[in-house]
C-alpha positions as CSV (number, residue, x, y, z in Angstrom):
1,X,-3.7,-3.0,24.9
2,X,-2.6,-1.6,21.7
3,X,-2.2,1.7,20.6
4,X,-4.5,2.3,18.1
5,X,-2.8,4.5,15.1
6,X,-5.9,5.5,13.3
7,X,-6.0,8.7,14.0
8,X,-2.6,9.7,14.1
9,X,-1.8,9.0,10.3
10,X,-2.0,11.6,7.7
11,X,-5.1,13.0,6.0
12,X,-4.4,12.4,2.6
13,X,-2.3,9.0,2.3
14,X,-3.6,6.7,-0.3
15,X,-5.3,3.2,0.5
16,X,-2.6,0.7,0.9
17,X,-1.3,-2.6,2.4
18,X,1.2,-5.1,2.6
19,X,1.2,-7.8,-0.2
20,X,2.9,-10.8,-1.5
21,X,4.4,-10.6,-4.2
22,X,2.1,-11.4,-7.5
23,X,1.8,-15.4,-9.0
24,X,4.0,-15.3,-11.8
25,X,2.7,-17.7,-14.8
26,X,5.1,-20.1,-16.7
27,X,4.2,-18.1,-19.5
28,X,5.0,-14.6,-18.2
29,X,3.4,-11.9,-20.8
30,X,1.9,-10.1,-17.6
31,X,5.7,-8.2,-16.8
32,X,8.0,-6.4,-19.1
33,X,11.3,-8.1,-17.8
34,X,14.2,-8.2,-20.5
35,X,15.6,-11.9,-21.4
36,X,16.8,-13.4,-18.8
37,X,18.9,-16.0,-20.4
38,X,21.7,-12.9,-21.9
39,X,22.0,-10.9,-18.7
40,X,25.6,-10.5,-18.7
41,X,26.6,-12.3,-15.3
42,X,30.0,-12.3,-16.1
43,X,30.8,-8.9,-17.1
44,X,28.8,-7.8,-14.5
45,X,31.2,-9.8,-11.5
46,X,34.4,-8.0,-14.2
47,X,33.0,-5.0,-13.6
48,X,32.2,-5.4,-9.6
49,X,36.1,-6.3,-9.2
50,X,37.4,-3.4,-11.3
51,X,35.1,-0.7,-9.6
52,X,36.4,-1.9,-6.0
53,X,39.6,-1.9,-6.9
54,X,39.5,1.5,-8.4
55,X,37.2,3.4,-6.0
56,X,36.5,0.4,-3.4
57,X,37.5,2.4,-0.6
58,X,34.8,5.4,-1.6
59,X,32.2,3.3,-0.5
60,X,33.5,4.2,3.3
61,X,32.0,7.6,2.5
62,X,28.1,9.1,1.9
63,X,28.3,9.5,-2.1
64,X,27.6,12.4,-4.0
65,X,23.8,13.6,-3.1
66,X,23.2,13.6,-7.4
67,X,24.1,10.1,-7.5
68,X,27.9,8.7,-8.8
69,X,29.6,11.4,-10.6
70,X,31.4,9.1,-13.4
71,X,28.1,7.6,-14.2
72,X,26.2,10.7,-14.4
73,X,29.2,11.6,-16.7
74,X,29.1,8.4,-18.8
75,X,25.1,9.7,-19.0
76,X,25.7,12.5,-20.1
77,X,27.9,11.3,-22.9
78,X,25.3,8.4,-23.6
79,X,22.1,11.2,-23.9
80,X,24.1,13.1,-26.3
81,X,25.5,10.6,-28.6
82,X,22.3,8.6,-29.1
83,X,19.4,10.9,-28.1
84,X,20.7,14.5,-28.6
85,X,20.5,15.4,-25.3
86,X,23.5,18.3,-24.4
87,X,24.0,18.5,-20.7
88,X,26.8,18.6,-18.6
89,X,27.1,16.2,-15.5
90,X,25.6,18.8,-12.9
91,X,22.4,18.5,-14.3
92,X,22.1,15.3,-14.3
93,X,20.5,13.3,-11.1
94,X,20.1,9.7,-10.4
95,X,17.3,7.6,-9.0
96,X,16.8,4.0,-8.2
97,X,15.2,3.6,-11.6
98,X,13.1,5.4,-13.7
99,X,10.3,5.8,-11.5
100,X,12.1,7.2,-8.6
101,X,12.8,10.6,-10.9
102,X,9.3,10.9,-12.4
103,X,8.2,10.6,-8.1
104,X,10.3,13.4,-7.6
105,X,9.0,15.6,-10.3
106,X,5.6,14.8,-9.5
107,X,6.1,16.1,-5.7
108,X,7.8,18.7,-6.9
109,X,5.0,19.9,-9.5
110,X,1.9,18.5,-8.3
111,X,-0.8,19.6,-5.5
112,X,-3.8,17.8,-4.8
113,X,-6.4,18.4,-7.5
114,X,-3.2,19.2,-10.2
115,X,-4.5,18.9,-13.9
116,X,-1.6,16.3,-15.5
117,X,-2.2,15.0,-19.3
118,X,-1.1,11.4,-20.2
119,X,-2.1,9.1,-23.4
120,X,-5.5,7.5,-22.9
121,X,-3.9,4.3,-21.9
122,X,-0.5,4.5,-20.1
123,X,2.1,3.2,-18.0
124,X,1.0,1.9,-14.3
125,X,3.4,3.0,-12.4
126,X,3.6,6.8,-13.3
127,X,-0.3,6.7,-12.4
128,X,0.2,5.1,-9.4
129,X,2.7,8.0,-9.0
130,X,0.2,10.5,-10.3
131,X,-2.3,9.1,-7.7
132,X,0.0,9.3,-4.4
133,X,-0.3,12.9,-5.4
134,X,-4.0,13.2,-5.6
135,X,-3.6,14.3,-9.5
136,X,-6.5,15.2,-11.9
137,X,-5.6,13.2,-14.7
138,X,-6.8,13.4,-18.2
139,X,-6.5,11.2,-21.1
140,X,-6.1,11.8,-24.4
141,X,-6.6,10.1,-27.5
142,X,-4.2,8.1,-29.2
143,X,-3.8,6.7,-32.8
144,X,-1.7,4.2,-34.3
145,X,0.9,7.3,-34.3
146,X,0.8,8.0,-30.9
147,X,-1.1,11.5,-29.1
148,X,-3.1,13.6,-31.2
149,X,-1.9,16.9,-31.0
150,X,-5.4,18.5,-31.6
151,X,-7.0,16.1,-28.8
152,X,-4.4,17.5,-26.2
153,X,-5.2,20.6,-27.1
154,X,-8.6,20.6,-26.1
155,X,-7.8,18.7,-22.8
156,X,-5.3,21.8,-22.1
157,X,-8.0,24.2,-23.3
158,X,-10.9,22.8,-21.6
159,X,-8.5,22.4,-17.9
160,X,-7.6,26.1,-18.6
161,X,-11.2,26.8,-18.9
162,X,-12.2,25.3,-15.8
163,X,-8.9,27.3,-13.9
164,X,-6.2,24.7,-13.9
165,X,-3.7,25.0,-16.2
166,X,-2.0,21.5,-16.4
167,X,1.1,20.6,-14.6
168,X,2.7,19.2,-17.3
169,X,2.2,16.2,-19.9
170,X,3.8,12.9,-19.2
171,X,4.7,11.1,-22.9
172,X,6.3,8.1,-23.7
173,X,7.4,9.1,-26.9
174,X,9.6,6.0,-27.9
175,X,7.9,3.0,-28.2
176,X,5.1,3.6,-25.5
177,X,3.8,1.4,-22.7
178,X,1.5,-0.3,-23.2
179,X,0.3,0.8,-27.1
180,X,3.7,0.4,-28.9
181,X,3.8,3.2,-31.2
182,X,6.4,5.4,-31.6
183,X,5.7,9.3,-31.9
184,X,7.4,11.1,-35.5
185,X,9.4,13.8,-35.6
186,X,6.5,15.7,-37.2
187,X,4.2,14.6,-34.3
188,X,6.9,15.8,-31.8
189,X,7.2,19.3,-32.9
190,X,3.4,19.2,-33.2
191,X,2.7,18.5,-29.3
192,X,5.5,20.9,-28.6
193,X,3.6,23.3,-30.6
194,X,0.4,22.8,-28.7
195,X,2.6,22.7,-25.2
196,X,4.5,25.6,-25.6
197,X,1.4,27.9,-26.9
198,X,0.1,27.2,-23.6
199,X,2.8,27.6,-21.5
200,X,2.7,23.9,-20.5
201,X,5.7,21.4,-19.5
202,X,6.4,17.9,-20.6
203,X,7.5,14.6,-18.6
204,X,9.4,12.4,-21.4
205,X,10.0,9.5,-20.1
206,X,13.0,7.8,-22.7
207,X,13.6,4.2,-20.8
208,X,12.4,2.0,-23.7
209,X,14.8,4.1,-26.4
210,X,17.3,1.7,-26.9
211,X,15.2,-1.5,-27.7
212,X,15.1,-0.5,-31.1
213,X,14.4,-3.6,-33.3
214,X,13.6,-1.9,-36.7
215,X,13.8,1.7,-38.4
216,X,15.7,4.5,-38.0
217,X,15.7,6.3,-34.4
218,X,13.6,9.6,-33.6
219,X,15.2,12.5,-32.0
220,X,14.2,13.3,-28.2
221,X,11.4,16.0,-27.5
222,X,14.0,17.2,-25.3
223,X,16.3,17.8,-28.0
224,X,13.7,19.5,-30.1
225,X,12.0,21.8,-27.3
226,X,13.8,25.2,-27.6
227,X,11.8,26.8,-24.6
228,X,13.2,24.8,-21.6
229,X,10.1,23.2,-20.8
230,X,11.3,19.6,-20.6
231,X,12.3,17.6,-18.3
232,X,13.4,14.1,-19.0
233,X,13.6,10.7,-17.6
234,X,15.8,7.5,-18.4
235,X,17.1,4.3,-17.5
236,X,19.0,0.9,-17.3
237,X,17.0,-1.2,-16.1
238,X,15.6,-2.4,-20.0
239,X,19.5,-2.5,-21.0
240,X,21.0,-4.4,-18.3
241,X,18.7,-5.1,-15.4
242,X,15.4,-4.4,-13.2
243,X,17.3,-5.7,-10.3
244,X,19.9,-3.1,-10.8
245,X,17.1,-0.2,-10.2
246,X,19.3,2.7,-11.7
247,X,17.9,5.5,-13.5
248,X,18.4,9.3,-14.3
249,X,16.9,12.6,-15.5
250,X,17.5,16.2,-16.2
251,X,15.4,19.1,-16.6
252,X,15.8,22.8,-16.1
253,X,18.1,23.7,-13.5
254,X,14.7,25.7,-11.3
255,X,13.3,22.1,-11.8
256,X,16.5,20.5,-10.7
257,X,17.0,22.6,-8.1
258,X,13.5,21.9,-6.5
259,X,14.0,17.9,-7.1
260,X,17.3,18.2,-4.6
261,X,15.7,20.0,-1.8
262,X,13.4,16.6,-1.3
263,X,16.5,14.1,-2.3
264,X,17.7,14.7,0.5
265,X,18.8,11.1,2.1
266,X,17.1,9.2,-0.7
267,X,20.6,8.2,-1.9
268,X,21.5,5.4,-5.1
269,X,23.7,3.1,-4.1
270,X,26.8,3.7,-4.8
271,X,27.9,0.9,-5.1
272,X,25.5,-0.3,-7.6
273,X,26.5,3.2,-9.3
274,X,29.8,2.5,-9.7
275,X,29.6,-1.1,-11.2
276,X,27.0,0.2,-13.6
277,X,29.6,2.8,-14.9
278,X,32.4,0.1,-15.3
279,X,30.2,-2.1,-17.4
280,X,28.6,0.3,-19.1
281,X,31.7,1.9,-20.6
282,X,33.0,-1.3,-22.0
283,X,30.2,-4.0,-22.5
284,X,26.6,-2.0,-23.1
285,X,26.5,-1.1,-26.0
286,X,27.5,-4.6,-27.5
287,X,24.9,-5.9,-24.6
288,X,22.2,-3.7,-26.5
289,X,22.9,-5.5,-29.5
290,X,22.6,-8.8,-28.7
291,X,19.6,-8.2,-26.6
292,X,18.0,-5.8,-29.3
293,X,18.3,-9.2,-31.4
294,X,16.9,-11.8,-29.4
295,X,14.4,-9.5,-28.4
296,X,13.1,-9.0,-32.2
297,X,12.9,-12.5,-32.6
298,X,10.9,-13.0,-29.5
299,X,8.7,-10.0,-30.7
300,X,8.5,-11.7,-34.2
301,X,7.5,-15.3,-32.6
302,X,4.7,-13.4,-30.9
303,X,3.2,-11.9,-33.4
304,X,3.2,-14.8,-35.5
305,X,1.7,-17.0,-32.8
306,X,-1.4,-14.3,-32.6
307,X,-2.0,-14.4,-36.1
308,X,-1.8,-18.1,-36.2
309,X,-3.9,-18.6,-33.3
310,X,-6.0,-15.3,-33.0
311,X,-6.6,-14.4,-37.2
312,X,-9.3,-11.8,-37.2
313,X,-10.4,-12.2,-34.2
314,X,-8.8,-9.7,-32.3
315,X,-6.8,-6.6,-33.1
316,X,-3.1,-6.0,-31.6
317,X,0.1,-3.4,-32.4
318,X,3.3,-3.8,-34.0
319,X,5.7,-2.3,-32.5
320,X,9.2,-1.5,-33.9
321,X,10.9,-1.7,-30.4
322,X,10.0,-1.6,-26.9
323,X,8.4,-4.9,-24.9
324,X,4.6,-4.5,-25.0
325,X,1.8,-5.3,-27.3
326,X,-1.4,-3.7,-27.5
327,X,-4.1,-6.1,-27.7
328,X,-7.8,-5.3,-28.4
329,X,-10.1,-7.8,-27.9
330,X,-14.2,-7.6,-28.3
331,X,-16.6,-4.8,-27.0
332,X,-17.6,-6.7,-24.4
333,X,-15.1,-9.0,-23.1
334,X,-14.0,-8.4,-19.3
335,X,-10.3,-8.9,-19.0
336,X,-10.1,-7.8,-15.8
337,X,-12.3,-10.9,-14.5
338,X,-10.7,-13.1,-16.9
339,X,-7.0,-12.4,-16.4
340,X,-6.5,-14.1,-12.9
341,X,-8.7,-16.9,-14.5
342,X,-6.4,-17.6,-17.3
343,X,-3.1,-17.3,-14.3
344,X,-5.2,-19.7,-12.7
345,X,-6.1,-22.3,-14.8
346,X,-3.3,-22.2,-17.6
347,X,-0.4,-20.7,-16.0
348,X,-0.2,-17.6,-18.4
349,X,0.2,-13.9,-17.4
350,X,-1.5,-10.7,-19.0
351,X,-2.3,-7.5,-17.8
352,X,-5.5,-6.2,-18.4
353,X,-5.9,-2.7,-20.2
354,X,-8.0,-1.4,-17.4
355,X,-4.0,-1.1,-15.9
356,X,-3.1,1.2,-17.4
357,X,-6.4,3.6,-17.7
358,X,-6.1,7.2,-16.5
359,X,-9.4,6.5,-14.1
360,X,-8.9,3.0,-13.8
361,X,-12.2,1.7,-15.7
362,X,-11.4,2.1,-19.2
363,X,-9.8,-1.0,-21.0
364,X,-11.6,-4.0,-20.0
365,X,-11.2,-5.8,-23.5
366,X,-7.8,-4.9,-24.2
367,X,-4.4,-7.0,-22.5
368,X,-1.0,-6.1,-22.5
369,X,1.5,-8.6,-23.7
370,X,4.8,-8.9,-23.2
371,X,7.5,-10.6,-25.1
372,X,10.4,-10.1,-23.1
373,X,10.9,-13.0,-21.0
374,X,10.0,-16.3,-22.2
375,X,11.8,-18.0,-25.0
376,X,10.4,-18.2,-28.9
377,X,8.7,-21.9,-27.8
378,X,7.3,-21.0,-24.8
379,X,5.8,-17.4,-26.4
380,X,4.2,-19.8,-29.2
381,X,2.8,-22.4,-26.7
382,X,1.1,-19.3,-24.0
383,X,-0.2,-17.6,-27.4
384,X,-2.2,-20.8,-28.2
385,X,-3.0,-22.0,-24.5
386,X,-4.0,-18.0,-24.3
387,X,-6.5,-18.3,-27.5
388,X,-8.1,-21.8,-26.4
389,X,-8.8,-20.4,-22.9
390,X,-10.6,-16.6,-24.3
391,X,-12.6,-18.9,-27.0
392,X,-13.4,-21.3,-24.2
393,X,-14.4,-17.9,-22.4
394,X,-16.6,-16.6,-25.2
395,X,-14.2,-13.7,-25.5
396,X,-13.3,-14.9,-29.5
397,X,-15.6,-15.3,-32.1
């Protein structure tokens, strides 16, 4: 007889299971992957012979708990050149990607029944993370220009009202996931405004930065708080690869501090580290530009293929950078029924907005779209199979 485990587990674990991975359509706008096609292979097997041959042998030994120290140092040169970011290497700390850090912040900052602020519609994994911690979380209204300062005010207000001052507000600023926009500067010193009035912190979460296809950049939030009361998040996986899983952050050293004590044991590998470093130094930046470009024209072939195929029917961002865009479809279309449909029957991939909704609901007629991964032809093609199938549906007018 088995021993049944039911009651041994822990009170407050979230609902899960194992799962196989997701169908993937031929016409992939479901998953933010970068192109494919220009990963640099060959740098990358450059780089993996120059970092054993350098430092091979360090890979007989545990690594530095923070993560490799030349990377965190080529980090710390790469925050302050292109996102004004000054911070030395000790207060910097790796993660296997970007959501590793913002799981560690949120264990470190959040009890059950935590107020934490995000956009109205938002990235799915930091809620997922937001959930494993049982957090309140509140939405708040967005524009084509990103979070209204005067909405998040009146979410902080009203939480303080009701005895819980939030935890802290999670922000993409730069091109944001899954809307698009991109924050101003003005709009940045306003919610810092409203945050620091209150006395509340803020998660900026920077991994979409560098796939900047048009206009001038924007300056961190980190760079422009001047009351230590940001902590920030990046990573490589946009620049070079998902499958490399290697992120960072900083924040203030109390915040830092707190972070290591539950590291502990949840090491990046090093050697992943250390080839990352190698390549980094003498291929990314030329990487960024080449994917930067054949990401704009993927972008471009996209939103010409929706307003060939889609006119007026439908509503959608566009963004100057970033992978996503923000489509709004008709009061009452159901894209969460209709998205596995559509995988189904034509083989293309979208996420519905319901994704990405603080409680889960909200969304039903918008879709995320991504650009990143299939070529300009096959964009075109998935955009038209895409509109025959939601007219088919009713979902078009």
């Amino acid at each position: 007889m088995s021993l049944n485990f039911d009651s041994l587990f822990v009170s407050d674990i979230p609902a899960g299971g194992r799962v196989s991975p997701a169908k993937r359509g031929k016409y992939d706008f479901a998953v933010a992957y970068p192109d494919p096609v220009s990963l640099p292979h060959d740098h990358i097997v450059e780089s993996v012979s120059e970092a054993l041959a350098e430092s091979g042998s360090d890979l007989a030994i545990y690594p530095h708990p923070q993560g490799n120290t030349a990377l965190r140092q080529y980090v710390s040169e790469k925050i302050a050149r292109d996102r004004d970011i000054r911070v030395g290497v000790d207060d910097i700390i790796l993660g296997n990607g970007s959501g590793h850090p913002i799981e560690l912040l949120c264990r470190v900052l959040i009890d059950p029944g935590d107020v934490v602020i995000t956009d109205d519609f938002v990235y799915g994994g930091t809620l997922n993370n937001l959930r494993k911690q049982f957090a309140d979380i509140r939405g708040v209204e967005s524009d084509e220009g990103g979070m209204d300062p005067e909405a998040l005010e009146t979410a902080i207000v009203d939480a303080k009202s009701q005895g819980k001052l939030p935890k802290f507000v999670y922000l993409i600023a730069t091109f944001q996931n899954p809307q698009g926009w991109t924050l101003s500067e003005q709009r940045r010193k306003d919610i810092l405004t409203v945050t620091q009035r209150h006395g509340v912190p803020i998660l900026e979460d920077d991994c979409y930065a560098d796939n900047r296809y048009d206009g001038e950049s924007e300056t961190s939030l980190f760079n422009l708080d001047d009351t230590d009361s940001v902590m920030y998040v990046g990573s490589f996986s946009k620049i070079i690869s998902p499958g490399m899983s290697l992120g960072y952050m900083t924040a203030p050293p109390s915040v830092l501090d707190k972070v290591m004590g539950i590291k502990t044991g949840q090491r990046v590998s090093e050697f992943t580290a250390m080839v990352v470093e190698k390549y980094a130094r003498k291929y990314l930046d030329s990487h960024i530009e080449k994917i930067n470009t054949i990401q704009r024209g993927k972008r471009d072939a996209m939103l010409a293929s929706l307003g060939e195929n889609f006119g007026t029917s439908a509503e959608w961002s566009d963004p100057n950078g970033g992978l996503y865009i923000w489509m709004k479809l008709k009061d009452d279309v159901d894209m969460v029924k209709l998205h596995q449909k559509a995988l189904d029957e034509i083989d293309v991939g979208v996420h519905p907005g319901t994704n990405y909704s603080p409680d889960g609901s909200k969304g039903k007629n918008y879709l995320r779209l991504c650009f990143g991964y299939n070529s300009a032809d096959e964009i075109d093609t998935g955009i038209s199979l895409l509109s025959d199938f939601l007219t088919k549906e009713g979902a078009l007018d």
